[in-house]
C-alpha positions as CSV (number, residue, x, y, z in Angstrom):
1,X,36.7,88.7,-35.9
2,X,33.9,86.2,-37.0
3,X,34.2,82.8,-37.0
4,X,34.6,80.5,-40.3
5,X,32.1,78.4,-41.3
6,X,33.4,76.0,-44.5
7,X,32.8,77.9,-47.3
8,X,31.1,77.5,-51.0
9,X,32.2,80.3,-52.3
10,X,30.5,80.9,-55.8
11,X,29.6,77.7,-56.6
12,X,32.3,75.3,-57.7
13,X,31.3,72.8,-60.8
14,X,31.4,69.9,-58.3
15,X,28.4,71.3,-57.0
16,X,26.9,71.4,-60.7
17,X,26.9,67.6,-60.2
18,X,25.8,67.3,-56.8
19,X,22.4,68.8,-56.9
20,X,19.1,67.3,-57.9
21,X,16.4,67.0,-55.2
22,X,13.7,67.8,-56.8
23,X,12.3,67.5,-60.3
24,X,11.6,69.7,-62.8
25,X,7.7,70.8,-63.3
26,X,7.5,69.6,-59.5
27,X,4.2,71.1,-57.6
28,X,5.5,74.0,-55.3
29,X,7.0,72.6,-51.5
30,X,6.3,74.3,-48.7
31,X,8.8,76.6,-49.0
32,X,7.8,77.5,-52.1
33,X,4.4,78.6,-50.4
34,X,6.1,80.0,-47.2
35,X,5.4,84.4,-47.0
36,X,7.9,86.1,-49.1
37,X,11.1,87.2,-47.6
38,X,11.3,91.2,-48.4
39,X,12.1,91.9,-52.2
40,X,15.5,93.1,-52.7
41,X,15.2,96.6,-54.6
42,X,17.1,96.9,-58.1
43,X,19.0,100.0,-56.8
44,X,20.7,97.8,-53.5
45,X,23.6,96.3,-55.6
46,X,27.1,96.8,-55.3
47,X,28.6,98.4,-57.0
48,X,25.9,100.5,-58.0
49,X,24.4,100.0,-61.6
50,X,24.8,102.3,-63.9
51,X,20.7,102.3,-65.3
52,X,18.2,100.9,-62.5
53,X,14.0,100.9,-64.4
54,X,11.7,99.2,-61.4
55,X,8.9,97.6,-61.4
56,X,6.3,95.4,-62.3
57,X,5.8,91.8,-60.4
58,X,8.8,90.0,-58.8
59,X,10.1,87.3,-60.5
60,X,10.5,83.8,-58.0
61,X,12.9,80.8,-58.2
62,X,10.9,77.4,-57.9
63,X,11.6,73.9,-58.1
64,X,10.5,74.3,-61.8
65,X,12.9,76.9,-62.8
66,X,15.1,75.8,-65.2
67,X,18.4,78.1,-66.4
68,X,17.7,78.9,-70.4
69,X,21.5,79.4,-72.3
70,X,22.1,79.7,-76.3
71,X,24.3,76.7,-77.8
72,X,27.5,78.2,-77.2
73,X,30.3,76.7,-74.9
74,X,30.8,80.1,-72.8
75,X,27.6,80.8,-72.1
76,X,26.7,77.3,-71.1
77,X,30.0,77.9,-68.7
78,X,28.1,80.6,-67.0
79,X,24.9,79.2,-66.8
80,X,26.6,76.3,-65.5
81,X,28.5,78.4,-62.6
82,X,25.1,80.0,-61.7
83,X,23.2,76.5,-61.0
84,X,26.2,76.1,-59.1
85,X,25.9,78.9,-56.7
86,X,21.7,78.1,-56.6
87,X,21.6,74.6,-56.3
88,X,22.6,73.8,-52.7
89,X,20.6,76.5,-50.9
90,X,17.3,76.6,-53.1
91,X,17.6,72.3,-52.9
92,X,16.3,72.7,-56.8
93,X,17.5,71.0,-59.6
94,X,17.9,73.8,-61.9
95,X,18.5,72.2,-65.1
96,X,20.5,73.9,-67.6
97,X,19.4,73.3,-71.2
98,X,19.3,75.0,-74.3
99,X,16.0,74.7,-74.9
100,X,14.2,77.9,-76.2
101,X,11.4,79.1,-74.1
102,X,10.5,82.4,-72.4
103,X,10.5,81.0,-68.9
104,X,13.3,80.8,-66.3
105,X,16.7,82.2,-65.5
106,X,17.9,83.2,-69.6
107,X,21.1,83.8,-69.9
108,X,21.8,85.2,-73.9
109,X,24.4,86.7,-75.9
110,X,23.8,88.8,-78.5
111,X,24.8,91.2,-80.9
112,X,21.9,93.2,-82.0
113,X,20.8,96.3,-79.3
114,X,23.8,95.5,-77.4
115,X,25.9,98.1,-78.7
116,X,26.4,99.8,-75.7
117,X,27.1,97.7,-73.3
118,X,30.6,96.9,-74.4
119,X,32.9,93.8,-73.6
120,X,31.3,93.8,-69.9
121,X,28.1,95.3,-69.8
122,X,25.3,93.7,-69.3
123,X,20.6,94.1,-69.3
124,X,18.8,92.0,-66.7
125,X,15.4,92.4,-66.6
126,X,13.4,90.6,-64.6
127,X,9.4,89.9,-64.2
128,X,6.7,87.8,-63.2
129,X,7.5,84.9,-65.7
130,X,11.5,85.1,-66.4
131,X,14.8,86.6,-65.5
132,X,16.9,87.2,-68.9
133,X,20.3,88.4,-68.5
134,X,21.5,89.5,-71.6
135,X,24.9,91.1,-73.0
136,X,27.2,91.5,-75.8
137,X,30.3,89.5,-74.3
138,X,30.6,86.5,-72.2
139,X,32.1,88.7,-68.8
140,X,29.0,91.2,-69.2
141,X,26.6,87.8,-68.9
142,X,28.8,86.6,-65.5
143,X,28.8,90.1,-64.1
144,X,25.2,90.2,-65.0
145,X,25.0,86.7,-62.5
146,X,26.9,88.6,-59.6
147,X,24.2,91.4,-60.0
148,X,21.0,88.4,-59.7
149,X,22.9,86.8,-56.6
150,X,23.0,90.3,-55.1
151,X,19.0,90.2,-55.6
152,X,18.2,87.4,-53.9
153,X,18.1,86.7,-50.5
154,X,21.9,86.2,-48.5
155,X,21.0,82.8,-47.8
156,X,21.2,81.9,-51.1
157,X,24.9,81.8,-50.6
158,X,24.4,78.9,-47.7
159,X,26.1,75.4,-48.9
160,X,22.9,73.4,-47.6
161,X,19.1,73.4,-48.3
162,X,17.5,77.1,-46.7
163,X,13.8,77.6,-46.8
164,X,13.5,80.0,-49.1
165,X,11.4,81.7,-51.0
166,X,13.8,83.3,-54.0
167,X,12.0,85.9,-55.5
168,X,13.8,89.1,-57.6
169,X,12.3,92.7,-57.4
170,X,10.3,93.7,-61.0
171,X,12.1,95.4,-63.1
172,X,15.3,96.8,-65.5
173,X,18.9,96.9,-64.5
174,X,21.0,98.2,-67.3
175,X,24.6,98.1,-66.4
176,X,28.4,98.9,-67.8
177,X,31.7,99.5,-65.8
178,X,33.4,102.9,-66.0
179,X,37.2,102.2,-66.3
180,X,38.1,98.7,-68.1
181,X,40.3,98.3,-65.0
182,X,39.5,97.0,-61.5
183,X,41.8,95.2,-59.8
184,X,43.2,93.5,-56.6
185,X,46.6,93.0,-55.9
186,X,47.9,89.9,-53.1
187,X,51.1,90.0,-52.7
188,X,52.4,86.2,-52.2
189,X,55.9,86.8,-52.1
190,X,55.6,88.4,-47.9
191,X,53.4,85.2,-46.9
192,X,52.7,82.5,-49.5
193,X,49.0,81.7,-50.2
194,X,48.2,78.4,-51.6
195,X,46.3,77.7,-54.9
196,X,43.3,77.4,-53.0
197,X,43.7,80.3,-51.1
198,X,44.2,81.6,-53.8
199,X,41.1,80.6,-55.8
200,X,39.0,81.6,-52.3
201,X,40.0,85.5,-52.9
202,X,38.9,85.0,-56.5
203,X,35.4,84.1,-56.0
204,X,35.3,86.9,-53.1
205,X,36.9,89.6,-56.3
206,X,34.3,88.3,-58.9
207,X,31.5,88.8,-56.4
208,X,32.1,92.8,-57.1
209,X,33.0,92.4,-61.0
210,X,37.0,93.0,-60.2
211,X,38.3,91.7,-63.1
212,X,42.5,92.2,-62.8
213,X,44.2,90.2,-60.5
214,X,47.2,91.1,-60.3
215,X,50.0,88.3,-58.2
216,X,53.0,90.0,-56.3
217,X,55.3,86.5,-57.3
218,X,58.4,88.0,-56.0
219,X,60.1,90.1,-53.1
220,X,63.2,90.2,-51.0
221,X,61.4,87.6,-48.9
222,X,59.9,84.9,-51.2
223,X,60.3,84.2,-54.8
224,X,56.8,82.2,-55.9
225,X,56.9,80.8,-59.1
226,X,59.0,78.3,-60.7
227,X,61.5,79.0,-63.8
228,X,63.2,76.2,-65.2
229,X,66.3,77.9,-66.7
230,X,66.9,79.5,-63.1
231,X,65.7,76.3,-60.8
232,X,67.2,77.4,-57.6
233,X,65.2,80.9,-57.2
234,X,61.6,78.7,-56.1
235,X,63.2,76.3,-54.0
236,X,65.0,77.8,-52.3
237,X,63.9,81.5,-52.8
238,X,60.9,80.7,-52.1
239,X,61.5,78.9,-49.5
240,X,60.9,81.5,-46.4
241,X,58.6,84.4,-45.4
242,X,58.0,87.3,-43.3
243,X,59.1,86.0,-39.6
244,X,61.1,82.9,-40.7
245,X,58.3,80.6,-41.4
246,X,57.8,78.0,-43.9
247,X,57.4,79.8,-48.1
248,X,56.5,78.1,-51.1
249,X,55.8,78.1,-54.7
250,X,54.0,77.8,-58.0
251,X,55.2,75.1,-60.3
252,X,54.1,76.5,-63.6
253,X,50.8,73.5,-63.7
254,X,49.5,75.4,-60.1
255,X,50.3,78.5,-61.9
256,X,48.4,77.8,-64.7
257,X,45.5,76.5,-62.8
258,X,45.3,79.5,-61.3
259,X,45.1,81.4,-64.4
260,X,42.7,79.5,-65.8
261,X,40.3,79.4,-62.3
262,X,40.4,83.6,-62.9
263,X,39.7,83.6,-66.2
264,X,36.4,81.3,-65.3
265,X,35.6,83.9,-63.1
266,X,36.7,86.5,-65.6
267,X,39.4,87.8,-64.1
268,X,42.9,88.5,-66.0
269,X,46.1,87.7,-64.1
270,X,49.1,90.4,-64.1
271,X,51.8,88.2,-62.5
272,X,54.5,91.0,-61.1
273,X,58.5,90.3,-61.1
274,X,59.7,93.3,-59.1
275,X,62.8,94.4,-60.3
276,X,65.7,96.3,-59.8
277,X,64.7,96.5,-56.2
278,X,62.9,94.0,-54.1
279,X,64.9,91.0,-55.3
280,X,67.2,89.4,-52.1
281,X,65.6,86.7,-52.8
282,X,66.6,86.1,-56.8
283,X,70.3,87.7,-55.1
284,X,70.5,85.0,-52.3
285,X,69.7,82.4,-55.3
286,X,72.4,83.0,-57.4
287,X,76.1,84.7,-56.6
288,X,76.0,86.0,-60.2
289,X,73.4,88.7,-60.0
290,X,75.1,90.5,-57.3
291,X,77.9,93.2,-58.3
292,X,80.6,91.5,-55.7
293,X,79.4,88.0,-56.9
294,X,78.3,87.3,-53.3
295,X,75.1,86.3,-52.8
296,X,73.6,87.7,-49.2
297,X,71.3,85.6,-46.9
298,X,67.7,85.1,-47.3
299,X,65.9,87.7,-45.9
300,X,62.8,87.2,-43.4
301,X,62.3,90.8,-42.1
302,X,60.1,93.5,-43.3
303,X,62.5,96.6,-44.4
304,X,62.8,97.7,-48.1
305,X,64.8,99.7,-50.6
306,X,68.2,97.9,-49.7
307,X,68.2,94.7,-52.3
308,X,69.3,95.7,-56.0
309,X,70.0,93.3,-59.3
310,X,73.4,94.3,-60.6
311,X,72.8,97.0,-63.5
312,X,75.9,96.7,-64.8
313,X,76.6,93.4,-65.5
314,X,75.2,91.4,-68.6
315,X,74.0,88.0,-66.8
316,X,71.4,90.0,-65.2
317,X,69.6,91.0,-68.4
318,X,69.7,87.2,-69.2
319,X,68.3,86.1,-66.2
320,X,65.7,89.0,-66.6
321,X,65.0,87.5,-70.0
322,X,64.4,84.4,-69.1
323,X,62.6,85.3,-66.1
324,X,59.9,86.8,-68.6
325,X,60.1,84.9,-71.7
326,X,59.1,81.9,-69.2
327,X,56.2,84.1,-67.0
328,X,55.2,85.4,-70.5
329,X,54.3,82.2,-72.2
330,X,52.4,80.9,-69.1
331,X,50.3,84.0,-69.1
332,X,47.4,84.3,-71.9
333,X,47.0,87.8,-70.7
334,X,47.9,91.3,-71.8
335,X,50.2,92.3,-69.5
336,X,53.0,91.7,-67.0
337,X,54.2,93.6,-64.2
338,X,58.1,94.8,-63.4
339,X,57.9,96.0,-60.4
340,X,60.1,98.9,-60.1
341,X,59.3,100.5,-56.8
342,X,61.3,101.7,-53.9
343,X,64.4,100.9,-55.4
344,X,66.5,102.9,-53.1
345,X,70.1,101.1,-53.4
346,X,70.2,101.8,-57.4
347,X,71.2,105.3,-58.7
348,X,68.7,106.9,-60.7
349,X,71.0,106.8,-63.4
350,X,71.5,102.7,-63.0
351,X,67.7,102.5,-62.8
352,X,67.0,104.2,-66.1
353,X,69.7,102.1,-67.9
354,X,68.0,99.3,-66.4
355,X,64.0,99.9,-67.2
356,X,65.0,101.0,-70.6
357,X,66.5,97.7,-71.1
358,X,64.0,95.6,-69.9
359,X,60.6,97.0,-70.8
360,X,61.2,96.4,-74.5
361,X,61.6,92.5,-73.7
362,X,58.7,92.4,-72.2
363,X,56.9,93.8,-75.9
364,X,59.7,91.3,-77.0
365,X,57.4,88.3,-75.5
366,X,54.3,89.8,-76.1
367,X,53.2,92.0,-73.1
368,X,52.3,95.1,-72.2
369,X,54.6,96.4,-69.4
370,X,53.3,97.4,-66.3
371,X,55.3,99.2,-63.6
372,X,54.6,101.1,-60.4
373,X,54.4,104.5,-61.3
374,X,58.6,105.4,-60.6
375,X,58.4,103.7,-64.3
376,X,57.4,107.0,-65.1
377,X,61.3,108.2,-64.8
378,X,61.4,106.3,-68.5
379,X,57.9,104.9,-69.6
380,X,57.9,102.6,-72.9
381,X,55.5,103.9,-75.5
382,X,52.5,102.4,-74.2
383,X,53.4,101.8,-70.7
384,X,51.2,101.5,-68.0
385,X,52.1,103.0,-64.4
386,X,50.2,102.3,-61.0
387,X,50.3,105.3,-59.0
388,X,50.2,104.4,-55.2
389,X,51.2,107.5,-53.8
390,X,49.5,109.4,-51.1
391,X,47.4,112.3,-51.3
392,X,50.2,114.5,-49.8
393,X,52.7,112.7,-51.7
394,X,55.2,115.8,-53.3
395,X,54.1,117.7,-56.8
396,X,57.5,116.8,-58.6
397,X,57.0,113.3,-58.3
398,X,52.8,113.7,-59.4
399,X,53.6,115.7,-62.0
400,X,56.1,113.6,-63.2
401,X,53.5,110.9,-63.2
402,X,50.6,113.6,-64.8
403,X,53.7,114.5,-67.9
404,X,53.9,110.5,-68.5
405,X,50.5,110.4,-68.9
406,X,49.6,112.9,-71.3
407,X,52.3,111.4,-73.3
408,X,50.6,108.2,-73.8
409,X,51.3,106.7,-70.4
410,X,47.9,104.6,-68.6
411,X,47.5,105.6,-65.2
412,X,45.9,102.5,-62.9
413,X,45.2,104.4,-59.2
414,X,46.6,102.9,-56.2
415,X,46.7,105.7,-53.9
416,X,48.5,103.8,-50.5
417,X,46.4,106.1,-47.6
418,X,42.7,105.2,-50.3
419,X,42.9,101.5,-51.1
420,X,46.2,100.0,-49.6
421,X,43.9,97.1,-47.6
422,X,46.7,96.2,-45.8
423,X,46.7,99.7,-43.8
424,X,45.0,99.2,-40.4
425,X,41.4,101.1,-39.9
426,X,42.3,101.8,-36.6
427,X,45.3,102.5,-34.3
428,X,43.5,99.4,-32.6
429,X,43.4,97.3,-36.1
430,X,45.3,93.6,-35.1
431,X,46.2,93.6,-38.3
432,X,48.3,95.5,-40.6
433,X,50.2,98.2,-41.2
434,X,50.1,102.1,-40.7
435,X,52.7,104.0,-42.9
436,X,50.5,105.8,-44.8
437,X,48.1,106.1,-42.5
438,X,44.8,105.1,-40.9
439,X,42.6,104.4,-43.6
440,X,38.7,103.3,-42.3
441,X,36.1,102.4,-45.0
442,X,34.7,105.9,-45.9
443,X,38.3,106.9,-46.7
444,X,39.0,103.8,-48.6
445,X,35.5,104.7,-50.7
446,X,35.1,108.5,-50.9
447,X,37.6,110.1,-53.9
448,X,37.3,110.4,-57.4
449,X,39.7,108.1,-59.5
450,X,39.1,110.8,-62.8
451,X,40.0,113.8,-60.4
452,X,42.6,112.1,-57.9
453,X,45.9,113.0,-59.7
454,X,46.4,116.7,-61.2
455,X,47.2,117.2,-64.9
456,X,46.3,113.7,-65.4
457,X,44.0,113.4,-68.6
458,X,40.9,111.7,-68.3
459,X,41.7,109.2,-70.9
460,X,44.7,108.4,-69.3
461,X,42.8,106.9,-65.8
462,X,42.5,102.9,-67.0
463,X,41.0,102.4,-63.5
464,X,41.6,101.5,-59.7
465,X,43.3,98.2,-57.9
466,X,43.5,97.2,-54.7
467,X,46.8,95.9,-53.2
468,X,46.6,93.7,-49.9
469,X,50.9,93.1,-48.8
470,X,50.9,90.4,-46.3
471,X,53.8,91.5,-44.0
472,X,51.2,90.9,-40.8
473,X,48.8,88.5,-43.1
474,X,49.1,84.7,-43.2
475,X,45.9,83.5,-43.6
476,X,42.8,83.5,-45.9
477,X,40.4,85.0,-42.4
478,X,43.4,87.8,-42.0
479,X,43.1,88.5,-45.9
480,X,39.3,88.7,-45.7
481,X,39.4,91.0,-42.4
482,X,41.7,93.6,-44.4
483,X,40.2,93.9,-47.7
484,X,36.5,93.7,-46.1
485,X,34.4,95.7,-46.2
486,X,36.8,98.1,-48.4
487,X,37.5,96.4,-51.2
488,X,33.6,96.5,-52.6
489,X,34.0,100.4,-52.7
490,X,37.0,100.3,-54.8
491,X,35.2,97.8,-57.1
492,X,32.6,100.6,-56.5
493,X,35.0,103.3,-57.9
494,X,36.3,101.4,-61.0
495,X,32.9,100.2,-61.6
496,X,30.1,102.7,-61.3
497,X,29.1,106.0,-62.8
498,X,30.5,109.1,-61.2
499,X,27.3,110.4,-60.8
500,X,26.6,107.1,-58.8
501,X,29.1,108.0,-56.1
502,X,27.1,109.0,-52.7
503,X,28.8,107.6,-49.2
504,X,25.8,108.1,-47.1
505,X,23.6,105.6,-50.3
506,X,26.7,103.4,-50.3
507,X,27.0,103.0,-46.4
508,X,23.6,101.5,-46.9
509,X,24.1,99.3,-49.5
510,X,27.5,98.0,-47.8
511,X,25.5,96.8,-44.7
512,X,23.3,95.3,-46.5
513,X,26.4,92.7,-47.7
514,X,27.0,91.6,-44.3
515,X,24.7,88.5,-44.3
516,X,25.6,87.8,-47.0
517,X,29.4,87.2,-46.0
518,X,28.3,85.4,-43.5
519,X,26.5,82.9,-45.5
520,X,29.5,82.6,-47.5
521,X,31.4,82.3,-44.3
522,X,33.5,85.2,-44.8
523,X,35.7,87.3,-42.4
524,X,35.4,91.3,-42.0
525,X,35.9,94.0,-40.1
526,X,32.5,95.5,-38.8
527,X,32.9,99.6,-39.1
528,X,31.3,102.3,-36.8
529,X,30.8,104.0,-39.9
530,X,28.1,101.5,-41.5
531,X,25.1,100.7,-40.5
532,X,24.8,97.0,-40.4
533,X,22.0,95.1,-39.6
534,X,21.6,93.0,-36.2
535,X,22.8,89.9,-35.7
């Protein structure tokens, strides 16, 4: 494992403030002058554009560049962001005005020839005089800024003054994501991660355009987020983990703030209360919810399937209830997840009572209901199920999934032996877990997420997440070692164009990420199985 450096990961505002060595209009330093660095080729991004048009002259960031935005709040936000990330390694000052002129980093919105790139699409072209970044949506204008990061040198992610230069390759990118889906999961409820920590996986998710994140808030070990009209489930549910070691929570402000860091990064939360199963800890909070009244121990080990809500008794639908009426007004997004896996101590017959109880409050307050994909026993109209079964999981149970969706079900892929990132690479992997198998990066990167599940409509694929449980995972580095270098190539999968998809071309690309983790001061797991360059 690599060593951590302190990070600046994408740029925080305080940075915004912090710059300002040298002027605008200066004369060219030295390092301005020094012998270009080699040009980064439009087609070395991942995940892979959609359109890449090269050529003509690079254009170069110089003491003079200043960031162009139109007079609107959100894109002023992203420009902002951007100087952020330049600022400390270029040593420029990188005004950001809204000043017309056809110089400079422009960063535009707009609404005519846009058409096409949807809510997260974005053009960047970029030549000898300017780079303009244009899109229809505010998210297709940051995604464009992860693609221009990507094209300039990996130091540029270094939190002190590098010598530069900063040029970017000549040329036309034309970009839009495949599914409207691509998502990480961190479970918080096995380990607890801290806001911050937190916030560090979010800047490491946008670098790839993931734009769902969803939060694992409770389990039969930790219960992570506060509820006022049920206090004791954060205390003192959440007040152990995996091993016996200290828990924690979310008051509903650090909650928030987590929210709104994501959405700066435009990422949508999904905040997941697993239920019937996979709730000791709500059942060790309150005697109520149990069927005998008795509320069991908290539980610090790592078996599932033996923890149930009582199904027949009324208090639990209030607690479920409030449970989501107070998630649901905390959470500007779309949707909120109920859990339903491995729910092995309910009957089947308790568990449909149950789901068809409690997915309609869920529309109730608002939300779309998620659920992993045993929802699919008895899917709400407009359900959405995450499949994480493996490839050899059995055909009743796929085609159970494949009938709910082509009645109307969305299908997000999670297969556990493809993109579980907490299953080792190795059978010599310190880390992890190795239930559903060994799964290296090539594995991880090389399936189809519109051909993976059989009978499965195309239109019923919303796209691909990436879970990361934390049973063996404690700390940001451990996080960072499991999820890279896979968790590009499931951004890779939800992102890019089928036609795109080529291991031996991505392999390449992938590599060619490693320094720039390192400037960011990044953990990961170095594969036989990519090439990467020398240290």
């Amino acid at each position: 494992m690599r060593q951590h450096r302190t990070p600046r990961l994408l740029g925080t505002l305080l940075l915004v403030a912090a710059a300002g060595i040298s002027a605008v209009g200066a004369a060219p330093s030295a390092s301005d002058r020094a012998v270009p660095p080699p040009v980064t080729p439009l087609s070395r991004i991942v995940p892979a554009p959609a359109s890449v048009d090269p050529g003509g002259a690079p254009y170069r960031i110089t003491s003079g560049t200043r960031i162009r935005v139109d007079r609107s709040k959100e894109v002023r936000d992203v420009g902002s962001y951007l100087a952020g990330v330049l600022r400390p390694s270029t040593g420029y000052r990188l005004p950001v005005t809204d000043e017309r002129g056809g110089d400079g980093i422009r960063l535009r919105l707009s609404r005519e020839g846009t058409a096409g790139l949807g809510a997260e699409g974005y053009r960047l072209t970029s030549g000898k005089g300017a780079v303009t970044i244009t899109a229809r949506e505010p998210a297709g204008l940051f995604h464009g800024v992860q693609t221009l990061r990507q094209l300039l040198p990996a130091a540029v992610e270094e939190d002190s003054r590098q010598p530069g230069p900063w040029p970017v390759a000549g040329g036309t990118v034309t970009d839009t994501p495949r599914y409207g889906w691509r998502g990480a999961m961190l479970d918080v409820s096995r380990h607890f991660f801290t806001v911050d920590q937190v916030k560090r996986y979010i800047d490491q998710l946008a670098l790839y355009k993931i734009n769902t994140l969803h939060l694992h808030l409770s389990d039969d070990q930790g219960w992570r987020i506060a509820i006022d009209s049920w206090p004791r489930l954060a205390p003192y549910g959440g007040s152990t983990s995996v091993g016996g070691g200290p828990g924690g929570h979310y008051t509903k402000a650090q909650y928030k703030d987590i929210v709104r860091y994501a959405a700066s990064r435009h990422l949508e939360v999904v905040p997941e209360i697993d239920m019937p199963g996979h709730t000791n800890a709500a059942l060790a909070s309150y005697p109520e919810l149990n069927c005998d009244g008795v509320a069991p121990p908290l539980y610090t080990g790592t078996e599932v399937g033996f923890s149930s809500l009582c199904v027949g008794k009324q208090v639990t639908y209030d607690f479920v209830d409030d449970v989501i009426r107070e998630l649901a007004a905390i959470t500007p997004g779309r949707y909120l997840h109920i859990g339903g896996d491995e729910a092995h101590s309910t009957s089947h017959e308790d568990y449909v009572t149950f789901m068809e109880k409690v997915q309609p409050v869920v529309a109730r307050y608002g939300k779309t209901v998620v659920g992993w994909h045993q929802l699919t026993a008895a899917p709400a109209p407009g359900a959405v199920a995450q499949y994480w079964g493996l490839d050899g999981t059995g055909a009743a149970e796929k085609e159970q999934v494949a009938a709910a969706a082509r009645n109307g079900t969305g299908i997000v892929l999670s297969p556990a032996d493809r993109v579980y990132l907490d299953m080792k690479y190795t059978a010599d992997t310190p880390l992890g877990q190795a239930w559903a198998g060994l799964v290296e990066v090539r594995r991880s990167y090389d399936w189809d997420p519109g051909a993976y599940l059989a009978g499965v409509p195309g239109t019923a694929v919303r796209g691909v997440e990436a879970p990361l449980w934390t049973e063996t995972l404690s700390t940001s580095s451990d996080l960072e070692f499991m999820a890279f270098p896979r968790l590009p190539g499931v951004a890779e999968l939800g992102w890019s164009p089928a036609s795109t998809h080529d291991w031996d071309d991505y392999r390449v690309r992938l590599a060619a990420q490693a320094p720039r983790w390192d400037a960011l001061g990044m953990n990961y797991y170095r594969s036989p199985q990519v090439p990467w360059p020398a240290d």
